[in-house]
C-alpha positions as CSV (number, residue, x, y, z in Angstrom):
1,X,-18.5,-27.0,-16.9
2,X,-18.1,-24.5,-13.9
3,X,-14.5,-26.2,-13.6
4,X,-13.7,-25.9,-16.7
5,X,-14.6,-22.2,-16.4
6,X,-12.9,-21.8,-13.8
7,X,-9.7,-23.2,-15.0
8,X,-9.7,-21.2,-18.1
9,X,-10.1,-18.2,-15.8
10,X,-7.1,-19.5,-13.9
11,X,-5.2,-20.0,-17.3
12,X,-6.0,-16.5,-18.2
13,X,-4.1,-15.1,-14.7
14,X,-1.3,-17.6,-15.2
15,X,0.0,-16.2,-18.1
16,X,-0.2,-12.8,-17.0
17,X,1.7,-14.0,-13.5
18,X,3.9,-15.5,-15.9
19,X,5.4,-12.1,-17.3
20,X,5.3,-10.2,-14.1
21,X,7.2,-13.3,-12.4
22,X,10.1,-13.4,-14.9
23,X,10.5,-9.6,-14.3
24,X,10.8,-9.9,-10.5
25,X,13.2,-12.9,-11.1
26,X,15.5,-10.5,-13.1
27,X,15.0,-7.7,-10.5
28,X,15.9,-9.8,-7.4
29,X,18.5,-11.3,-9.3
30,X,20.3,-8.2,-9.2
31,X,19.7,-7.0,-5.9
32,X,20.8,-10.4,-4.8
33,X,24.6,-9.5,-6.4
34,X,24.7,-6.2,-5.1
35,X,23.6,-7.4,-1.5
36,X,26.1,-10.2,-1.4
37,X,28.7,-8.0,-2.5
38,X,28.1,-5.3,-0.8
39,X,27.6,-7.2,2.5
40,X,31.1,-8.8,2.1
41,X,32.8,-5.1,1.1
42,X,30.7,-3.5,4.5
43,X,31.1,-7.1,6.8
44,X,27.9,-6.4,7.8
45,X,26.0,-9.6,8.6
46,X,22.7,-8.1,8.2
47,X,22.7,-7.4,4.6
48,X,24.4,-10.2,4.2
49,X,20.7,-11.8,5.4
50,X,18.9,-9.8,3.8
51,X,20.6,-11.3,0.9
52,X,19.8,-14.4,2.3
53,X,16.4,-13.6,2.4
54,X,16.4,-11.8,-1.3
55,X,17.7,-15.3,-2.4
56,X,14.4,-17.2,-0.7
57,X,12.6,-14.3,-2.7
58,X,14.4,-15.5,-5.7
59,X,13.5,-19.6,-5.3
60,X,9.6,-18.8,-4.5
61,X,9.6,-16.7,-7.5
62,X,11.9,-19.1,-9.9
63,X,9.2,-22.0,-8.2
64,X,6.3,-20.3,-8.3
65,X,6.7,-19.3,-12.1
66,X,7.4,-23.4,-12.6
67,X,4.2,-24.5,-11.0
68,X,2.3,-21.2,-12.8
69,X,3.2,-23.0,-15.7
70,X,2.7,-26.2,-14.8
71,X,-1.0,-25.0,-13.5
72,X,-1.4,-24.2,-17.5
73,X,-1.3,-27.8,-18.7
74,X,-4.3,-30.1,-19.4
75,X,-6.0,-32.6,-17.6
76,X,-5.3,-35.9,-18.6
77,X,-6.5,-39.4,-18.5
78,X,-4.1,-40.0,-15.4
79,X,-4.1,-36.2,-13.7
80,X,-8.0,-35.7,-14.4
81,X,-8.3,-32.6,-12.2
82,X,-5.5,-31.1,-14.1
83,X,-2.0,-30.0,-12.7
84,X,-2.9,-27.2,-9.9
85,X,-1.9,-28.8,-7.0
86,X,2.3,-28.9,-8.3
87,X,1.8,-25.0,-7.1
88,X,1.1,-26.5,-3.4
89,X,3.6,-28.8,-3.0
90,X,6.0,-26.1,-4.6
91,X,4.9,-24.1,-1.8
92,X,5.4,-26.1,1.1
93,X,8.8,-27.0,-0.2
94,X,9.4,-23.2,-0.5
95,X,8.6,-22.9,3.3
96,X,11.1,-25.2,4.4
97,X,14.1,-24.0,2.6
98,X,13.0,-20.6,4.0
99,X,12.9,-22.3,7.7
100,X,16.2,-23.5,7.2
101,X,17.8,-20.1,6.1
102,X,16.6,-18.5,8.7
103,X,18.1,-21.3,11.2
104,X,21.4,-19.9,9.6
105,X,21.1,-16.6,9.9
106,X,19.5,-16.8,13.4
107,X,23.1,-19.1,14.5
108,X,25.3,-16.8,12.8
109,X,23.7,-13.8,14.5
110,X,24.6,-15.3,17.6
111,X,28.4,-15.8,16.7
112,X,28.3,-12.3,16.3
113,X,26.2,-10.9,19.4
114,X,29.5,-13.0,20.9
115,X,32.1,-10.7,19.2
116,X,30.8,-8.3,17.1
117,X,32.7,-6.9,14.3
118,X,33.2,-3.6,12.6
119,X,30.8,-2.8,10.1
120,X,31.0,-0.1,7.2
121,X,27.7,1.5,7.8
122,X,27.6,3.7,4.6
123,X,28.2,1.3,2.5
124,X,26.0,-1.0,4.4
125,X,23.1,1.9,4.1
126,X,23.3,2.5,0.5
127,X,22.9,-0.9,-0.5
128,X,20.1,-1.3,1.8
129,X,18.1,1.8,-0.2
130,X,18.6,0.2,-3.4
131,X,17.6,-3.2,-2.3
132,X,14.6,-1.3,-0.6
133,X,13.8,0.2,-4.1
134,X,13.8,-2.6,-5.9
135,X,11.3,-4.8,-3.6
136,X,9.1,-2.5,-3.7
137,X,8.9,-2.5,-7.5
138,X,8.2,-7.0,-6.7
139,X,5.2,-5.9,-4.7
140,X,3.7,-3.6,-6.7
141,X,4.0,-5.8,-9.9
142,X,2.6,-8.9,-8.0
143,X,-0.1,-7.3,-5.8
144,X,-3.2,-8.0,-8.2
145,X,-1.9,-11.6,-8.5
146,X,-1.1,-12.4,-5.0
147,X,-4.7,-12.4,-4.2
148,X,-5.6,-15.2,-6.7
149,X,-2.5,-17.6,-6.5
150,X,-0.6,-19.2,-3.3
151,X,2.8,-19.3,-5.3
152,X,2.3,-16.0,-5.8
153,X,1.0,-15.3,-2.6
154,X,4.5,-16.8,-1.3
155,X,6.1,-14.8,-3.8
156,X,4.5,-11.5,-2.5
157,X,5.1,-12.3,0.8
158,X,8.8,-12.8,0.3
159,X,9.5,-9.3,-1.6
160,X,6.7,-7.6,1.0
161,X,9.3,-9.1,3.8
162,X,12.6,-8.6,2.1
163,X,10.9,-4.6,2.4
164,X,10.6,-4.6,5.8
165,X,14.1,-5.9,6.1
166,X,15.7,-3.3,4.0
167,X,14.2,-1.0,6.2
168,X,15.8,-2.5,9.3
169,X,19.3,-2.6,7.8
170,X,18.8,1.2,6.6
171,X,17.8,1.9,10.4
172,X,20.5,-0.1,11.9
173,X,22.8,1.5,9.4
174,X,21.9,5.1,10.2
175,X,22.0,4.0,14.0
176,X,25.5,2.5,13.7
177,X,26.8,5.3,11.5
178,X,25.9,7.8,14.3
179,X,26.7,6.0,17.5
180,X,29.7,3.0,16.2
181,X,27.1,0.4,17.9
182,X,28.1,-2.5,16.0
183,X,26.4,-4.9,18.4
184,X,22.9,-3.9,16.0
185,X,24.6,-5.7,12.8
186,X,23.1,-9.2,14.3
187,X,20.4,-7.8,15.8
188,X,19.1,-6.5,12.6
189,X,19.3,-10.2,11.3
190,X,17.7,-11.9,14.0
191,X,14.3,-9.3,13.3
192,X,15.0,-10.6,9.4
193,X,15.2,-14.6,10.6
194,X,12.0,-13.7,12.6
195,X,10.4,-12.5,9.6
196,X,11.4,-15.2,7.4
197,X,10.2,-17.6,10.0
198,X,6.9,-15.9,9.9
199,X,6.5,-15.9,6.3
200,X,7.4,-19.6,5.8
201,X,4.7,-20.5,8.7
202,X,1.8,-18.6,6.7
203,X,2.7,-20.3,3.7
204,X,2.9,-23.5,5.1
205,X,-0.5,-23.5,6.8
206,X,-1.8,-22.6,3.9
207,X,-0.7,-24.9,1.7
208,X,-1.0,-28.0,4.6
209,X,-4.5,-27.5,4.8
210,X,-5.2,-27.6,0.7
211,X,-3.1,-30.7,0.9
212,X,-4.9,-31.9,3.8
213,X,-7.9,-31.3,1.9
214,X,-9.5,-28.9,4.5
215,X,-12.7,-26.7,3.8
216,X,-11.2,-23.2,2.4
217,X,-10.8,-20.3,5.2
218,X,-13.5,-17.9,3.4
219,X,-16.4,-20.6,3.8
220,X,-18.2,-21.1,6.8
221,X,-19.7,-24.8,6.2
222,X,-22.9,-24.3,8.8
223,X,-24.0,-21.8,6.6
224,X,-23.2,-23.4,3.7
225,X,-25.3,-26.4,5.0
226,X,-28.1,-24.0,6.1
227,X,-28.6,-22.0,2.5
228,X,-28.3,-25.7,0.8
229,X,-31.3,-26.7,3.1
230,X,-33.3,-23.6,2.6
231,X,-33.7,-24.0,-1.0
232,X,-37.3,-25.1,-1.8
233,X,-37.6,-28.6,-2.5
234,X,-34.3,-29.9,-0.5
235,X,-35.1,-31.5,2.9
236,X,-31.5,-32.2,4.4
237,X,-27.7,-32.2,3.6
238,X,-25.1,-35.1,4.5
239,X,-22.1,-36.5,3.8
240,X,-21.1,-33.1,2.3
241,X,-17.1,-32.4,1.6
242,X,-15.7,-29.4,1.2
243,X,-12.6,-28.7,0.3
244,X,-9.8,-26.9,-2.7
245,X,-7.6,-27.8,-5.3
246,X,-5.7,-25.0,-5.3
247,X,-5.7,-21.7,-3.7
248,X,-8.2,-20.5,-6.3
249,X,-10.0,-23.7,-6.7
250,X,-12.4,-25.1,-4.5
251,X,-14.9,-28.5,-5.4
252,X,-18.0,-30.2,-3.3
253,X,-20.0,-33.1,-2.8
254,X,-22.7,-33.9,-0.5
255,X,-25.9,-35.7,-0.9
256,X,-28.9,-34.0,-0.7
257,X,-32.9,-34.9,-0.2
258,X,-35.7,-33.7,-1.8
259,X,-39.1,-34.3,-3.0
260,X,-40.4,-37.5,-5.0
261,X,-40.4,-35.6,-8.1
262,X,-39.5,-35.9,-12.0
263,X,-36.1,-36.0,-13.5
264,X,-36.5,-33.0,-15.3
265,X,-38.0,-31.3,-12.2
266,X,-34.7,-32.4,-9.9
267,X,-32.3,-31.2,-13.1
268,X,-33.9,-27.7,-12.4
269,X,-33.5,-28.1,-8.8
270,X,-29.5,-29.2,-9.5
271,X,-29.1,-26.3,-11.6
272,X,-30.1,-23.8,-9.3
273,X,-28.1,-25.4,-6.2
274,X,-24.8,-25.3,-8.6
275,X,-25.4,-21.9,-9.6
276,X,-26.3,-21.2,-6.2
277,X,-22.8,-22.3,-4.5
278,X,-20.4,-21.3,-7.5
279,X,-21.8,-17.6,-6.8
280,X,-22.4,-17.4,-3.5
281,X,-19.1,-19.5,-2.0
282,X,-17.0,-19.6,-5.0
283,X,-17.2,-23.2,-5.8
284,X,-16.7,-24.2,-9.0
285,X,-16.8,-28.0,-9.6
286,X,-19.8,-29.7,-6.9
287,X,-20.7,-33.2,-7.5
288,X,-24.3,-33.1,-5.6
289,X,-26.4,-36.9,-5.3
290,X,-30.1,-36.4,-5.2
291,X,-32.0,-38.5,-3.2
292,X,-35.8,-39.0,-1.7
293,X,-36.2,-38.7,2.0
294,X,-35.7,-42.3,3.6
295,X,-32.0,-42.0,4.1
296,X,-31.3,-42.2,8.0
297,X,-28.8,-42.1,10.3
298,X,-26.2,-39.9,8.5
299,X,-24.2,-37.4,10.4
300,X,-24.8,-33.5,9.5
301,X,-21.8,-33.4,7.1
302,X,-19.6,-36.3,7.0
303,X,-19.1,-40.1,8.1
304,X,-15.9,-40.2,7.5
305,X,-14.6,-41.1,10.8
306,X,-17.7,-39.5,12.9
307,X,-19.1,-42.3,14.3
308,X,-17.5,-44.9,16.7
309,X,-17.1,-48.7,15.6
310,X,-19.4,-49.9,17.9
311,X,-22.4,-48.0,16.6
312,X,-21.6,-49.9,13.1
313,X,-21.3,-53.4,15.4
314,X,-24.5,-52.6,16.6
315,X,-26.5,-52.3,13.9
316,X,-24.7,-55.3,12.6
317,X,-26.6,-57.3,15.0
């Protein structure tokens, strides 16, 4: 029930990410044409990546409004936790064509350290302010959402960088307009690369350790295990897993002993522990196996791969 909760409250945010990602599609859509444009009028390399890097904005947000969508659909007899995790593997594929792009620039930056080339710094500063402008407008719309979502996250981070770069081609432009120092075209593009190379590397973690199936950075599992084994009634904690189904949606299972006690006594006892870690550590679907004290030899939170194969060949014998 908490999942299902949860996922309606997820369904709720989707559709309004929806609307606020088709409007920074449009808007980076356009800055994209007057950047390309107006870096081939100006020859300057540098908005000619920060058009790069507005078109990187303009994947993550065409993705990121597919997997939204996709997010929406229904669980299903085959996909029985639903359809969040497209969203991740949308991301990671994000971060690699972002990787890649800024590979380009970053080689092409270098051709021109080698010779630079005249660059028409006026032009090259007004299209800067307006691209400036407009990403500005893409953060502000998606800043409620980013906190929520990893596409949109990604999306966030893109417009939040593509920002920053506008402001180095408006410095670089000023600096150049003043002093002919053309050398500062590709040097302004190799501080965008580096940017979009930092960007891509925070999505990507991200999203690895969701698909790795990692415990979620806000939860610290010792004290997790501690509160669990505080509760009255509960005498340990093992084989507990942590771990998310999307950026917003995080699930648990653990085994848990208590007291010899009645059913109806141990469904009050579940009920509370739910309640307890969907408030607490925002976990909304926990599968939790009661069980009476007898159960030895388990490992604090998971056997997965904790104990060596000998210990098993002993006790064989």
């Amino acid at each position: 029930m908490a999942l299902h909760h949860a996922a309606q409250e997820t369904t709720s945010r989707a559709f309004v990410s929806q609307n606020r990602l088709v409007l920074a599609i449009a808007l980076s859509a356009t800055i994209l044409v007057a950047e390309l444009v107006g870096g081939l009028v100006a020859n300057s390399l540098a908005l000619l990546s920060d058009a790069g890097h507005v078109f990187t904005d303009l994947v993550a947000l065409s993705l990121s409004l597919f997997s939204v969508r996709q997010a929406t659909r229904p669980a299903n007899a085959r996909m029985t936790f639903g359809y969040h995790r497209v969203g991740i593997l949308v991301a990671l594929v994000n971060a690699v064509l972002i990787a890649v792009l800024a590979v380009v620039i970053l080689w092409e930056a270098y051709q021109r350290l080698r010779e630079p080339q005249e660059v028409q710094s006026l032009l090259m500063l007004s299209v800067a302010a307006v691209g400036l402008a407009a990403n500005l407008v893409v953060v502000f719309w998606l800043r409620v959402q980013a906190r929520h979502n990893l596409n949109v996250r990604s999306a966030f981070l893109h417009a939040g960088g593509d920002a920053l770069a506008s402001v180095g081609v408006i410095t670089g432009g000023l600096i150049i307009y003043f002093t002919d120092w053309f050398w500062l075209d590709p040097v302004v593009s190799i501080a965008i690369a580096f940017i979009i190379l930092a960007a891509a590397w925070g999505v990507a973690r991200e999203a690895a350790a969701i698909v790795l199936e990692a415990s979620p950075r806000h939860l610290d599992v010792d004290e997790l295990v501690n509160t669990i084994r505080e509760q009255p009634g509960v005498h340990d904690v093992h084989d507990l897993h942590v771990w998310s189904l999307s950026s917003q949606l995080h699930a648990l299972s653990c085994h848990v002993q208590v007291d010899d006690s009645l059913l109806s006594q141990r469904g009050t006892l579940l009920g509370r522990l739910r309640h307890l870690l969907q408030e607490r550590y925002n976990i909304c679907h926990t599968t939790i196996q009661l069980e009476c004290p007898g159960c030895e030899n388990h490992s604090l939170y998971c056997e997965i791969g904790s104990r060596p194969a000998d210990g098993d060949q002993q006790r064989g014998r």
